[in-house]
N, C-alpha and C positions, 0 to 999 in steps of 0.2 A: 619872646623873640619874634620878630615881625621880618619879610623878607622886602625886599623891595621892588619894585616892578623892572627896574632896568637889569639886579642880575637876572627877575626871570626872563627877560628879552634876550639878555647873552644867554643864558641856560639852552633856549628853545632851538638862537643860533649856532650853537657851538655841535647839538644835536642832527642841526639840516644840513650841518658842512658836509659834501660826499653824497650825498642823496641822490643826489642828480644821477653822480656816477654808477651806483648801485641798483638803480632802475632800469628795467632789463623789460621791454615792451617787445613781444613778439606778435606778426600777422601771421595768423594761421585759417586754415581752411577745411571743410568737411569733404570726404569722397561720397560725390553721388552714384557713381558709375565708374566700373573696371572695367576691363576684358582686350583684349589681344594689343600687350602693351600697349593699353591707351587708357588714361585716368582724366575724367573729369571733375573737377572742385568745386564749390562754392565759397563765396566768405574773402578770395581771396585781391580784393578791388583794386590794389596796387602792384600788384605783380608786373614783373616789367619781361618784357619778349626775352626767351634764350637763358632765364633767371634757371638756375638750381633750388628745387624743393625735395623738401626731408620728408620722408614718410615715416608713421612711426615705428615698421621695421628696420628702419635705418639702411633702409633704398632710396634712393635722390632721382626725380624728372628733373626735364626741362622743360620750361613753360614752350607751347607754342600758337595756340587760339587761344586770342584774347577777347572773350565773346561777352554782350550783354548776360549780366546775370551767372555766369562762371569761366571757369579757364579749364583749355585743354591742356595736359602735360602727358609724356611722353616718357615712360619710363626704361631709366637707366639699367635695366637688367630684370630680376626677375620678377611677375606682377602677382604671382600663386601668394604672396604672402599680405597683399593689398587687400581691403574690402569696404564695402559701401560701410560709412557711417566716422571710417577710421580720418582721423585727421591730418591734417598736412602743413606744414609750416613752410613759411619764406627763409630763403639763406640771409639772402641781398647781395649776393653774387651769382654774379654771369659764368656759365656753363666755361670751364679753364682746365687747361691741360698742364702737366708738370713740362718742364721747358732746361736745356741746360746741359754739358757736356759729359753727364751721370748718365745720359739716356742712352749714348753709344754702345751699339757693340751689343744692345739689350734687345728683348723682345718683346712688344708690350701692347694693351689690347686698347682701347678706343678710346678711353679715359685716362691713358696714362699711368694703368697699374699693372706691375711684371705679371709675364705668365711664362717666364724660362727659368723658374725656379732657382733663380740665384740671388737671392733674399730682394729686401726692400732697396728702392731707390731713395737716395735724398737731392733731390733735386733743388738746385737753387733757386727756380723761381717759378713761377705759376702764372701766365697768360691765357688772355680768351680766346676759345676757336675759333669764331669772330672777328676780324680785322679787318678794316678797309681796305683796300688794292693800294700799292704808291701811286702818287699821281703824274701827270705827263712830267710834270718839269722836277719830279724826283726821280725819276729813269733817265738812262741815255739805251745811243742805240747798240743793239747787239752784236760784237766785231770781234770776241773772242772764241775761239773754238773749243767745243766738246766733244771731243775724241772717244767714241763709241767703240774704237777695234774692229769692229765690221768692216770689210772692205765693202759692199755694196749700199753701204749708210753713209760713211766718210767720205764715198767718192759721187756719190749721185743725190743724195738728201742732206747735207750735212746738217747739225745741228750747232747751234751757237750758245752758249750759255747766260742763260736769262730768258730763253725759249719756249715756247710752247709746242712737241713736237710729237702729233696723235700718233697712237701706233694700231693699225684698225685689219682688221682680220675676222675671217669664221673663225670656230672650234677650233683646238688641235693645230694650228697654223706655225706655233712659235713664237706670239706674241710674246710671253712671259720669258723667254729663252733671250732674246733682243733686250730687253730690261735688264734681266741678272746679268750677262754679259757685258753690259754698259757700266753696269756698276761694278764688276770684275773689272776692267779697262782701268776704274779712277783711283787703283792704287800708285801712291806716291805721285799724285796730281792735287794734293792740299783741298780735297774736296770728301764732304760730308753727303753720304748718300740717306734718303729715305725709301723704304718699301712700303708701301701701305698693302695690305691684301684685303679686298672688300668681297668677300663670299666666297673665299676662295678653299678648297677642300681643307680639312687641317694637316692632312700626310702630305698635301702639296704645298702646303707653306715652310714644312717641316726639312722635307728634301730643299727647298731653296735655301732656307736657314743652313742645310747642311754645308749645298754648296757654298756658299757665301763664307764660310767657318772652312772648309777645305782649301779655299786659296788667298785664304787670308782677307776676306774682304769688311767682316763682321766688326775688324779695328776702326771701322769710319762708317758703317754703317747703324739705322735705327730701323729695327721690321715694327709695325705696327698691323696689328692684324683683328680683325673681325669675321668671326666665320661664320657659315652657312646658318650653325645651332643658336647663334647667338641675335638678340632682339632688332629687329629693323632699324630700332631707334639708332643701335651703334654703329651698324654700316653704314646711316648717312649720316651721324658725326663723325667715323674714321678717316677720312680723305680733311674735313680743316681741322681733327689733332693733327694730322700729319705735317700741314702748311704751316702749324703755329710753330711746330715745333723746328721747322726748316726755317722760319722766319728769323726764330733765335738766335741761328748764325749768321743769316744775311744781315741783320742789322748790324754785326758784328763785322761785315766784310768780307766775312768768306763767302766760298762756294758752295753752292746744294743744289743735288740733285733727288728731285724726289718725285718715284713712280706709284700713278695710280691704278692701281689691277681690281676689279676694272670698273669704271664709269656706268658702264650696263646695270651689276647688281645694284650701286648707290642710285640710280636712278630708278629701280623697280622696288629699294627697298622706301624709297622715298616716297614713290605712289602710294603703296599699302598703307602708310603714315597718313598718307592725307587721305585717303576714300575713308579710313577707320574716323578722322577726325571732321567727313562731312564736309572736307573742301568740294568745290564743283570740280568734277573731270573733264577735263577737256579732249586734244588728239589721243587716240591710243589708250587714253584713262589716265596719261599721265595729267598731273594741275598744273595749270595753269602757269605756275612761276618755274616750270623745271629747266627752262635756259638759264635764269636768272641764280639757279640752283647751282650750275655747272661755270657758269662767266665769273661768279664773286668769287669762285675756289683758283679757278685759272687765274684769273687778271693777277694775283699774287703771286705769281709768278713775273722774276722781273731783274734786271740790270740799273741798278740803281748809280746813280751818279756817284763825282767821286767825292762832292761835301759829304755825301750820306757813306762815306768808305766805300762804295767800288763793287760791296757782294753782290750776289747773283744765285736767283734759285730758278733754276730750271726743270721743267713740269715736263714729265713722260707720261699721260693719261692712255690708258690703253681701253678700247671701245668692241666688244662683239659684233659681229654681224651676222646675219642668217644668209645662206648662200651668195654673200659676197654682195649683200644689196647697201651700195653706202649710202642710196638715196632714203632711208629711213629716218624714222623721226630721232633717234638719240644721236645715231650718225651724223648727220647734216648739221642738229644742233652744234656738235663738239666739234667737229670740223670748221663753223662761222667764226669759230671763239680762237682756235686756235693759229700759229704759225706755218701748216703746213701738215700732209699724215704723210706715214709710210703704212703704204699699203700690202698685204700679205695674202699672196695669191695662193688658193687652194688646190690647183691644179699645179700649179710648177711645188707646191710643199711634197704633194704626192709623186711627182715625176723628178724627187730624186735632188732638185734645186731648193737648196737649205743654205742659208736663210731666204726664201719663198720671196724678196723684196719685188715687185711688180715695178718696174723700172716706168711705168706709161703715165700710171695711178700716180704713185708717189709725188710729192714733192715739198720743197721747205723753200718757205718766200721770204727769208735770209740767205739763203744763197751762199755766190761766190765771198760772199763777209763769212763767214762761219770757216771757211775754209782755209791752210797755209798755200801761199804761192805756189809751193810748188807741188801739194795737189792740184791746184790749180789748173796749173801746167798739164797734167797726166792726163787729167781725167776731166779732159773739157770736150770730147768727141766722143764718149762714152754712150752717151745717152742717143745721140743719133744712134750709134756703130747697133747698139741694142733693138732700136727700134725699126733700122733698115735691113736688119737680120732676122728679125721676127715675120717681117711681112713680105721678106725673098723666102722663108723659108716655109712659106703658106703655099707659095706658086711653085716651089721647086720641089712639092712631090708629087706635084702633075704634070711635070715634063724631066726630062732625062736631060734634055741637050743644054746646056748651061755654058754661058762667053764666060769668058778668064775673069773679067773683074765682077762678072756674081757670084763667080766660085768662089775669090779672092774676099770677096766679102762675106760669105757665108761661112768659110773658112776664120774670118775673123771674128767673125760674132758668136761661132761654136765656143772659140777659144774665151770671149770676155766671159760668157753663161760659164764659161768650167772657173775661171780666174775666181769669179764674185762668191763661189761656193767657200762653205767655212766650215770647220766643223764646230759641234757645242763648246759652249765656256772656254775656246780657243782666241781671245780678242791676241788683234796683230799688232804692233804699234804704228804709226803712224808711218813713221820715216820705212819703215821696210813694207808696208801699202804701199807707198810712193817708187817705189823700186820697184815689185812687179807688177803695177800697173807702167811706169815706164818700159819696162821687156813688152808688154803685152802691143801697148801703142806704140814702137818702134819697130814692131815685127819679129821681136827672138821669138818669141811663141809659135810665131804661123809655119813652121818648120816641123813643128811636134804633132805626133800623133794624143789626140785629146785627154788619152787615161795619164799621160805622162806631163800633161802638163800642173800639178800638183805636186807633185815629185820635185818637179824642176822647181817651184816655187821653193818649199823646205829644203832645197839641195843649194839652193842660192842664197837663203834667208844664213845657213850655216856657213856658206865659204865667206859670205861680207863680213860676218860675224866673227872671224878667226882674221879674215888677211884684210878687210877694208873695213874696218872699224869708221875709220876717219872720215869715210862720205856718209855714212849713215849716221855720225855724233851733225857731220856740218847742215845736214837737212834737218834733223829734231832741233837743233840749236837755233839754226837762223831761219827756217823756216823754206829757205830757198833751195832750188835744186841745183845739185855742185857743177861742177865743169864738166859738160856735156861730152867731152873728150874723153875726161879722166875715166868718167861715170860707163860710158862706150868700150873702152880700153877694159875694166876691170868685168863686166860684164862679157864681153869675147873671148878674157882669157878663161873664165868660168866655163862658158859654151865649150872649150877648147878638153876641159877632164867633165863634161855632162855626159852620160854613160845613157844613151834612149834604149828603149826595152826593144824586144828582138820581137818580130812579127811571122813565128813558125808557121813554115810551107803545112798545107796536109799531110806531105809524103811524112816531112820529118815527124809530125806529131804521131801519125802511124806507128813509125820506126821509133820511138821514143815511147809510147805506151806498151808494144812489142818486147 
């Protein structure tokens, strides 16, 4: 029996069919050096910037010096179980976050895996933290409004959606307070919020989580958190999980808002990252690229046109300062980059004026676009009336004798500093902003003794609310301010049942404690 050469030719082929498929070529790499989440490899020649590597406790870096001779990588978590000699493989994919309307509502740490205990996510789809910014001619410009609830934010800084609007303050100021309330505000406004927390304690992230879950906000909300304990490496990826994940619905056409708390830690944790990995320091010891650090996470932020559907994510970055110096090197950075700050003054936080907004500092260069007409209207003398009250009321506690229209003005600027006051997680809506800031710039206010004017605001806010429904739907609806008459007329009849507090004699309080 003799075989012949052509079946063994099919034989050999019929055996290589698949081969191909079955070959399973992996680049791996040696650790030459560990220590303060930072691994150095060898071996690994094609490794690409930002790449995912497996170690073989099954903890994943990312590549980030790509040096003659080896790569630095940056480990994803903990390094105790790493050691010289152990090897390291390529994924071939780029550092990716889960991405998807599974993530709402959840709490989740820098990589996109739950840490609220309410099982695993299945998320539909997985994108890099990594993204280009859109580019000029895939944006248009910013002309819709983002309705914060603050009355001293809406009426004097507004914010526009697709924004970039710093929010910069010392310690202890409020910063964080201004954020959760912003994101309180955008129930039932078709908008998806982001929290990111970069350093932030975890009983304070914990309480914001709460509040957020208290007034129902957690339905449209994503926290994404990084804490204190947790490796450098993931507080300077937490802020672009955050953006990929905000990107997911913008490209979709919705709205996002998503806040950075706060820029400082991602920028100090990013230093430590690079002195460990032998960059040169530059100002401060930060390196060299940390503007370029902070513009590629902002710039994506953005009002996209409406071939690209219309979405819009709007960036609330919030920035530390040390005794109020904004001229510092991460301040000023984030300041060039962005649309405008609100500034948070430490001495009006402690004297009693909350939210602290420093009406001088402040400003957003969107403007009268971000805002409806008929805020507009209200609160267009605001910022004078503030700052010609601040600097009569520097002279007027060195003289007594005061003419009628500096009284008349300092009398009204008392009155705007009590109006702009708010209390916590109390956002206003718009249309009833627009009301007692109208009282305030028509003069029903300047009649009231100052504790009473708060009162009168909640005491007004209830009687439109029962008898004049109808000018408060016609201003949220059209945006305009109703018939100046009608609006006049319903306000005096109010004035007419306002009940002002009694200002007892000595004698009587005497005879009353007696």
């Amino acid at each position: 029996m003799s075989i012949k050469a052509e079946e063994i030719s099919a034989l050999i082929k019929q055996q290589l069919q698949g081969y191909n498929n079955e070959l399973d070529v992996e680049e791996t790499g040696i650790v030459t050096y560990v220590g303060d989440g930072i691994v150095r490899a060898r071996g690994l020649e094609n490794a690409l910037s930002g790449e995912l590597l497996e170690f073989d406790n099954n903890v994943y870096g990312m590549v980030q010096n790509l040096e003659a001779g080896n790569v630095g990588i940056m480990v994803l978590g903990d390094d105790t179980g790493i050691h010289e000699g152990d090897s390291v493989k390529r994924t071939g994919r780029i550092m990716e976050v889960p991405v998807g309307e599974e993530l709402v509502g959840r709490v989740v740490n820098a990589i996109g895996n739950p840490i609220d205990g309410k099982g695993p996510i299945k998320a539909a789809d997985h994108k890099p933290i990594e993204h280009k910014a859109p580019g000029i001619m895939d944006r248009q410009s910013v002309s819709e409004p983002l309705q914060t609830g603050i009355k001293a934010i809406d009426s004097l800084v507004p914010i526009g959606r697709g924004q970039r609007e710093l929010i910069i303050g010392d310690r202890k100021t409020g910063k964080t307070s201004i954020a959760i309330d912003t994101i309180l505000n955008q129930k039932d406004q078709d908008m998806i919020c982001i929290y990111v927390a970069i350093g932030q304690k975890e009983s304070t992230v914990r309480a914001s989580v709460n509040t957020l879950e208290k007034y129902g906000a957690m339905d449209y909300t994503i926290v994404v958190s990084a804490g204190p304990s947790e490796p450098a490496s993931l507080l300077y990826i937490s802020p672009y999980a955050g953006a990929t994940m905000g990107e997911y619905f913008m490209n979709k056409g919705k709205h996002v808002l998503i806040v950075y708390d706060d820029l400082s830690k991602q920028a100090d944790a990013y230093r430590e990252l690079s002195l460990i990995l032998r960059r040169p320091p530059g100002r401060e010891a930060y390196p060299g690229d940390i503007f370029y650090t902070h513009s590629r996470l902002l710039e994506r932020a953005a009002k996209l046109n409406d071939k690209l559907g219309g979405g819009s994510m709007t960036a609330l970055p919030i920035v530390e300062t040390q005794a109020g110096d904004v001229s510092a090197y991460i301040p000023t950075n984030v300041i060039s980059i962005t649309d405008g700050q609100i500034f948070l003054n430490s001495d009006m936080f402690y004297s009693g004026v909350r939210p602290a907004v420093d009406a001088g500092t402040s400003v957003s260069r969107v403007g009268g676009d971000a805002q409806i007409k008929a805020m507009k209207k209200v609160a267009g003398t605001l910022r004078l009336d503030l700052a010609s009250y601040h600097e009569l009321e520097s002279f007027a506690q060195f003289g007594s004798d005061l003419d009628a229209a500096t009284q008349a003005k300092l009398n009204r600027g008392a009155r705007t500093v009590e109006v702009l006051k708010q209390p916590l997680h109390s956002p206003i809506a718009v249309e009833k902003q627009v009301l007692i800031l109208y009282c305030l710039t028509h003069g029903y206010l300047d009649k009231l003794k100052i504790d009473d004017v708060l009162r009168y605001q909640n005491e007004i806010f209830a009687y439109f609310d029962n008898s004049q429904t109808e000018l408060l739907e016609e201003i949220s609806k059209t945006g305009q301010l109703p018939d100046t008459d009608k609006l006049d007329s319903a306000i005096q009849e109010f004035d007419k049942m306002f009940q002002p507090s009694k200002e007892d004699s000595l004698e009587e309080e005497i005879e009353n404690n007696n």
